[in-house]
C-alpha positions, 0 to 999 in steps of 0.5 A: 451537542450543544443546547442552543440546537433546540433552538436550530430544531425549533426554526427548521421544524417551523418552517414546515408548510403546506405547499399545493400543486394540483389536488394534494397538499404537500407536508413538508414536514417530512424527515425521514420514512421507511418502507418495509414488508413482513413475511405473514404466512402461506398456502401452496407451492409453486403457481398456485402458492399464495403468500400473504405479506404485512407492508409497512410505511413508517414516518417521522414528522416534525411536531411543528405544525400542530394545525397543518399539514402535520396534523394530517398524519393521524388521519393520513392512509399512505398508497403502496402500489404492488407490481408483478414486473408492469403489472399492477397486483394490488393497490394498498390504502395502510391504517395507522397503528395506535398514535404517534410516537414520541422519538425526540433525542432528549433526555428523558425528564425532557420528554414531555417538553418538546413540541410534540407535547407543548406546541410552543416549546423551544424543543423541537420534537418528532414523532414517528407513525407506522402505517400497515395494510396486509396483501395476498401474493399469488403465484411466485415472482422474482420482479414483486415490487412495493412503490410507495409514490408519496400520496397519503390519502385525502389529497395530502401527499409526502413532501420533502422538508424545505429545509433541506439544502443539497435539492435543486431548484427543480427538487425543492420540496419534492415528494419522498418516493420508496420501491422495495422488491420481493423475489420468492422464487428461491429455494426458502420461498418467503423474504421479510424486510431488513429490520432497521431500528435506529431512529433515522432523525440525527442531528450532526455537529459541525467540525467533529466527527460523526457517525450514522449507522441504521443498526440493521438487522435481518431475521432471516440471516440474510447477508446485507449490502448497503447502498447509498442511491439518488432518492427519487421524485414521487407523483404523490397522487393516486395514480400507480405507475410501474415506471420508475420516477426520475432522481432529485437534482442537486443544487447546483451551487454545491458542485460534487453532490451526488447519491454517495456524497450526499453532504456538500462541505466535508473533510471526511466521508466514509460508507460501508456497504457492509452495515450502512456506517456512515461516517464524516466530518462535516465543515459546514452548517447543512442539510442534507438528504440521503436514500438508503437501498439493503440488497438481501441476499440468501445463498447467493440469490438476490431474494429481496430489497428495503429502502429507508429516506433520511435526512441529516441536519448538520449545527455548530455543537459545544459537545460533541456526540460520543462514540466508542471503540474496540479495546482488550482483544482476546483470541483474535485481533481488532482492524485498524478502524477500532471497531472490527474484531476478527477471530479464527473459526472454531479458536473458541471464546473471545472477547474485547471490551467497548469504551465509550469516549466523549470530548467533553469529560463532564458529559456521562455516556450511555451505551445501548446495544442492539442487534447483538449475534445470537448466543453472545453476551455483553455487558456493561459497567459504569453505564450513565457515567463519564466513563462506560465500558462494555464487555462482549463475549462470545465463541467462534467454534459451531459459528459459519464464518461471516461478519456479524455486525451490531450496533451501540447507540452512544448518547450523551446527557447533554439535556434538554437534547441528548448528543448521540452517534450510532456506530456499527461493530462487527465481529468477523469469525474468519475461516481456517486456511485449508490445506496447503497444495504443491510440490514440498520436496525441492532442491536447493537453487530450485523453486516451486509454488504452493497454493491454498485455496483461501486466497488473499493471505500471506505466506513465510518461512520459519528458517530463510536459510533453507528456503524463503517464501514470497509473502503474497506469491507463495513462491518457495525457493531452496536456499540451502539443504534441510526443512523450513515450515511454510505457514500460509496466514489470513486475515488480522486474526493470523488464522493459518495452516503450515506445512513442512517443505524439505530441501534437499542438496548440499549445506551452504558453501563455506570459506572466504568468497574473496581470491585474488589472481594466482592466490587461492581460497578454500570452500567447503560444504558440510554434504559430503559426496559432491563434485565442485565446479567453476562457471567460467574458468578463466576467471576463476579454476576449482579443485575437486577439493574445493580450492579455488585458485584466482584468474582474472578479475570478476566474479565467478559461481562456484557450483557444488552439487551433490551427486546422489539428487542432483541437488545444488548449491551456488556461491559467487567467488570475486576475484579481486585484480589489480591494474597492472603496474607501468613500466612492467620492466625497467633498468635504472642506475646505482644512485638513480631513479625511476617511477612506477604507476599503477592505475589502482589506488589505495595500495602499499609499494614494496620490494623483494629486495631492499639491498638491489633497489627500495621503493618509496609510498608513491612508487620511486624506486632507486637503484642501490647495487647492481641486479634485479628487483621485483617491486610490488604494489598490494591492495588487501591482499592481492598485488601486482608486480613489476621486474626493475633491473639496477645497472652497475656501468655506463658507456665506456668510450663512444668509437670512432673517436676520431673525426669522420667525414661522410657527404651528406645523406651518407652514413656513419657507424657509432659504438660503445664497449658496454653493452644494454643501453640505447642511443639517443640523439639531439641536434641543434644547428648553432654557431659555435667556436672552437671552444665549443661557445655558442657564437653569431653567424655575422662574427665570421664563424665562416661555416654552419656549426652544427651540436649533436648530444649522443646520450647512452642510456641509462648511465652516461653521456658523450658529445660530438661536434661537427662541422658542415661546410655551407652548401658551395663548400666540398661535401663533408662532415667532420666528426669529433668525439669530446 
């Protein structure tokens, strides 16, 4: 923490002042008090018990007004008011016990350099007054309340420091306003205050990290939850009141502020309500006002409540404050935040070291321990230097599980003040998942769910082949015959519980799960004693020995299922087809060609017989010698196929081959001696000669000529030409074969 911030104490302790409204001086001066009470003894049960309780109001003062308001703490007598729901039981004037004590975070030859010993010093000091008066409770109650409403006697009242930035303009210099409550009705009839032994006067540094935690500590052992609440408005007069008072306004410039975000500028700020850490990375020069309100509760029950009002002051800081994280874990694990340790309950001794980290690598460390659990250990090696390490160790077998928190205060020696951040550590002894409940025995393509009843872990399998887990279900599902250890773990410590789940039903199927339609494949499985099925047979045929014979394309499940427990296994078969080739049949003739497709690309042509008809890459088959071909076209190794049929001869003589005559509109019968070929026909109506030359109607051909081409497929082709007469002409057409 840099040094120049006695400067900064210094100014903001001065500014303190007394403020009058009414008959009660306001001491602003005021940065932190608590309110807590003390279980003493008691007589009776029931109506008639009677419990005597210690009450405690502690305040931290600023030394900066040696002849002021300040100088009434000595003197002061705080007011407790005590309720019994609305009904006033006891008004307590508290006596201050011994003097005021020195707590300025200095280093120690400084001690006696602060404003609270040389009221001219440069370095800003504070003391702390504790304030006790006893009171006798009659009867049981779950609504005792202790109201602390600001007034300290002789008309001096407990006003908020003026320094603090986060109040509205309604609020600024309000007075400081405490309830705890007492509930006495359980079944231990006696509650005592949380103890919180961290001096609630911090000093943060601006841009760095920073940490606050109040170390508490319950005697009882009593579970905890932190709360952060709007502090509230007290009276600071005399008159009690059950009501309760209204909460502070924020300033409003500094949109966002509220009881859980009590700082206005940060990157970061983070609350455990499990042990009141806070921690934060404040962005701007500030002061801010918090409540902290510890909710007590035993076996469940609601027994009681504290409260302890703070502020924190936030200052550009060459040295930042150090802090610590956890290190070396043995027989547990740490979370990721570096200060949880979690180990399994009843696992036996563990350990882990604590670091003590600083910026600035001149600056020396001093680690300090408080509320450590009962039966641990710790110790520490190179305390006060640059580089501390602590050592804690303990045991989790005999421990209830729960979460033990403690706290180190890490101080650094940057004198005349001393850098310093609390942090809290918790040792959490996890508890052992019980048994694990539900079916154990499956088949395989079956499923089932098993339970624990320590939930929030996560479940897995030792061999997923056999059978897998869903890791947040518990959900079980058999893969295939034979035992799977399912272990169900919780938290970071991997605390756990297993147990055996057997799979019954055939082994997983083996063989290539690929066929092709018309080829086979063959399955197997190492269970004997089972029947082979086929989902969908005109996909995909199985044997009784598990040949599986292609259909068509898709995918098909192969089912094999073991006849003595009914139990199954499945295996998807793809059944690889190709689209088929086009023409699915063809002729062609010796020395000609004719292309094949197919719509499946990647595939290789080839033909059953090279010496009638060949194939090229791209499916041009050509005829070779009279006869017939298959031509195939694989992919891999499945294919499809196509029949071409090579021609030896063509048309021989088209009859008649003498002209023929017939009207129009009439009919005439061609043929040919060969046979297997098809007639085509293509007519043009041109002029031509007798010389088959394409002439001009205007030359004086005399008549319309007209050019028929009959094409015998696949070999050959004729002519024939013939005349029509115009339509005033005798009605007939001469044919001429050519």
């Amino acid at each position: 923490m840099k040094k120049t911030l006695q400067n900064y104490f210094r100014s903001l302790l001065l500014s303190g002042m007394f403020l009058l409204m009414g008959t009660s001086s306001y001491a602003n001066h005021i940065s932190a008090m608590d309110l807590s009470y003390t279980f003493v003894s008691s007589t009776g049960s029931g109506a008639s018990m009677s419990s005597v309780y210690l009450v405690t109001v502690t305040i931290y003062g600023n030394c900066s007004d040696m002849t002021g308001s300040y100088a009434t703490l000595p003197t002061s007598s705080p007011q407790v008011c005590v309720y019994n729901g609305t009904t006033l039981a006891a008004t307590l004037n508290l006596t201050l016990q011994g003097q005021g004590v020195n707590v300025t975070n200095v280093c120690t030859a400084d001690t006696g350099l602060t404003s609270c010993t040389i009221p001219t010093s440069t370095i800003a000091g504070n003391e702390r007054f504790i304030y006790t008066s006893t009171v006798t409770l009659t009867g049981t109650s779950s609504v005792w309340r202790f109201i602390y409403q600001g007034y300290n006697g002789a008309g001096a009242a407990a006003g908020r420091s003026s320094q603090i930035t986060t109040l509205g303009t309604t609020s600024t210099s309000s007075v400081v306003y405490l309830v705890d409550t007492l509930n006495n009705t359980a079944a231990i009839p006696y509650n005592t205050s949380t103890d919180l032994p961290v001096i609630p006067t911090p000093y943060y540094c601006l841009n760095e990290p920073d940490n606050y935690n109040p170390g508490a500590n319950n005697s009882l052992g009593d579970s905890l939850v932190f709360q952060l609440i709007q502090p509230r408005v007290g009276t600071g007069n005399n008159a009690c009141s059950p009501a309760t008072a209204a909460g502070i306004t924020y300033n409003a410039a500094h949109p966002g502020l509220s009881a859980t975000t009590p700082l206005y500028n940060t990157t970061t700020f983070s609350f455990s309500s499990t042990n009141g850490q806070i921690s934060f990375n404040p962005a701007a020069a500030e002061v801010a006002v918090l409540d902290y309100n510890i909710r007590e509760f035993r076996d469940g029950v609601l027994v009681g409540t504290c409260m302890r009002e703070m502020n924190i002051a936030v200052q550009p800081c060459t040295a930042p404050a150090p802090t610590g994280a956890i290190r070396t874990p043995t027989n547990g694990a740490v979370t990721s935040d570096s200060t949880t340790f979690e180990s399994c309950v009843n696992s036996g001794v563990f350990s882990f070291t604590i670091a003590g980290i600083e910026a600035d690598p001149t600056v020396s460390v001093t680690m300090t321990p408080s509320n450590l659990p009962a039966g641990s250990t710790y110790s520490i090696s190179g305390n006060g230097t640059t580089n501390p390490v602590a050592t804690f160790t303990w045991t989790s077998t005999g421990v209830t599980p729960g979460t033990y928190p403690f706290n180190i205060l890490f101080s650094g020696n940057t004198c005349p003040v001393t850098s310093s951040a609390s942090v809290a550590f918790n040792v959490i002894v996890e508890p052992n998942p019980t048994a694990i409940l539900g079916t154990t025995t499956i088949c395989s393509g079956s499923s089932t769910t098993l339970t624990d009843a320590l939930t929030g872990g996560t479940w897995s399998s030792s061999t997923t082949t056999v059978a897998t887990a869903g890791s947040s279900s518990g959900a079980i599902f058999g893969v295939a015959g034979g035992t799977s250890t399912i272990t169900y773990s919780y938290s970071a410590a991997a605390c756990s519980v297993n147990t055996p789940v057997t799979v019954n039903g055939p082994a997983a199927i083996a063989g290539t799960l690929t066929v092709c339609p018309t080829l086979t494949t063959t399955l197997t499985d190492a269970t004997t004693g089972g029947t082979w099925t086929s989902s969908n047979t005109a996909r995909a045929t199985v044997s009784s020995t598990g040949v599986v014979t292609g259909v068509s394309g898709g995918v098909v499940n192969i089912t094999y299922t073991q006849t003595s427990t009914s139990c199954f296994v499945i295996a998807p078969v793809t059944v690889t087809a190709l689209a088929a080739i086009a023409p699915a049949t063809s002729t062609v003739c010796i020395g000609n060609t004719i292309t094949l497709t197919d719509a499946t690309s990647g595939g290789v042509w080839s033909s059953s017989a090279i010496g009638i008809a060949t194939v090229s890459g791209t499916g041009v088959v050509s005829g070779a010698t009279a006869g017939q071909a298959t031509i195939f076209y694989s992919v891999g190794t499945c294919f499809a196929s196509a029949t071409v049929s090579v021609s030896a001869t063509g048309p021989t003589a088209i009859l008649p081959t003498t002209a023929v005559s017939t009207c129009v509109g009439g009919t005439i019968s061609l043929s040919d001696a060969s046979t297997g070929g098809n007639l085509e026909q293509q007519h043009y109506r041109h002029c031509y000669d007798q010389f088959h030359n394409r002439c001009s109607y205007r030359h004086g051909c005399g008549r319309s000529n007209y050019f028929l081409l009959l094409r015998w497929l696949p070999c050959s082709e004729a002519y024939y030409y013939y005349f029509g007469h115009s339509s005033h002409y005798p009605c007939y057409i001469n044919f001429m074969y050519s």
